[in-house]
Phi, psi and omega in degrees: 000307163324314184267341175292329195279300199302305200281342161299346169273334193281315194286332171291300209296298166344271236271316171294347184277308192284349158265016172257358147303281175011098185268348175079186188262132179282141165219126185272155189269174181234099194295342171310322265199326177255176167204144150226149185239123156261145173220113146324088186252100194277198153313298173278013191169187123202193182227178184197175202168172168231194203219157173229157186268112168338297179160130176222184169188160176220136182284121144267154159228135173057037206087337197237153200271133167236008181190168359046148159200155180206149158234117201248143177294077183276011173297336234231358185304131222208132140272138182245312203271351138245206167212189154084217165345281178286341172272326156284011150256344176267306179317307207290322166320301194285324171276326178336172154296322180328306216261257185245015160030066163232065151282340195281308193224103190303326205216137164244210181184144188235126156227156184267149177229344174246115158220156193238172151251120167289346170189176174331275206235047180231140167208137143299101198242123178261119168235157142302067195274122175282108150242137191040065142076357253207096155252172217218156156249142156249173207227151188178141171287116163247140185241174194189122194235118165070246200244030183228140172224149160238166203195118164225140213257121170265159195196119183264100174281004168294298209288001164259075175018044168241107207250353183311155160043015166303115185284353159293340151216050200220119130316317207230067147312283183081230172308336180276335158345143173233126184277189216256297170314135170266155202220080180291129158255122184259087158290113192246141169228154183213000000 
């Protein structure tokens, strides 16, 4: 009697270890497939392009998403809204130091570390995000229909030490101010 209770604890204390292990099933995005798109906003305006992904997956268990990781290409930073001239001096600006210096830093990367769900196919999501090596958590909605999620990301480019045109720390900008925040937008397929 003894060792069946025993090997029955043993067989409990397993079965709780290996599922509190369980990372659930990972789906890779199919970076072909997916875009995010930035936009950038100054006084007199702004612009946007996109940027592409490297590689990510996002986790489930039983359907409902528990996790995330991405790694974004910052070699790949695209302006859309001009052309010519001015659009390969605003690409070349935006990788420069001024901007993401990513001759420095190639690659950035979001991994989530909290997410609840708020609804049928809505969740809250606290992720971790690296840019020029400097991490920060950001807080954002992701939603998911089928085998697709969207996302859209507000992103304070100060706290990764990107400070050109800051009306936070430049006074007297006026009209040449860039503002601080950013707009990531995401279509993901997975």
């Amino acid at each position: 009697m003894k060792n069946t209770i025993k090997k029955l604890v043993m067989a409990t204390v397993v079965a709780f270890v290996t599922f509190s292990f369980t990372d659930g099933e990972k789906k890779e995005i199919k970076i072909e497939n997916s875009k995010v798109v930035w936009k950038g906003y100054k006084v007199t305006g702004s612009h946007e392009g996109t940027i592409a992904i490297k590689s990510g997956f996002l986790t489930f268990d039983n359907e409902a998403l528990t996790g995330g990781e991405f790694v974004i290409d910052m070699t790949s930073i695209n302006t859309t809204d001009m052309e010519g001239e001015y659009k390969g001096k605003l690409d070349g600006h935006l990788k420069s130091d001024d901007f993401f210096s990513v001759a420095k830093h190639p690659t950035s990367k979001l991994v989530f570390t909290k997410v609840i769900a708020s609804g049928k196919n809505a969740y809250n999501v606290t992720g971790d995000l690296t840019i020029k090596g400097k991490t920060h958590p950001v807080t954002f909605t992701m939603s998911i229909y089928g085998n697709k999620a969207t996302a859209s990301i507000k992103v304070d480019r100060t706290k990764y030490g990107i400070e050109y045109k800051s009306a936070s720390f430049f006074d007297s900008l006026k009209d040449k101010a860039i503002y601080d925040e950013f707009d990531l937008v995401s279509d993901l397929q997975f």
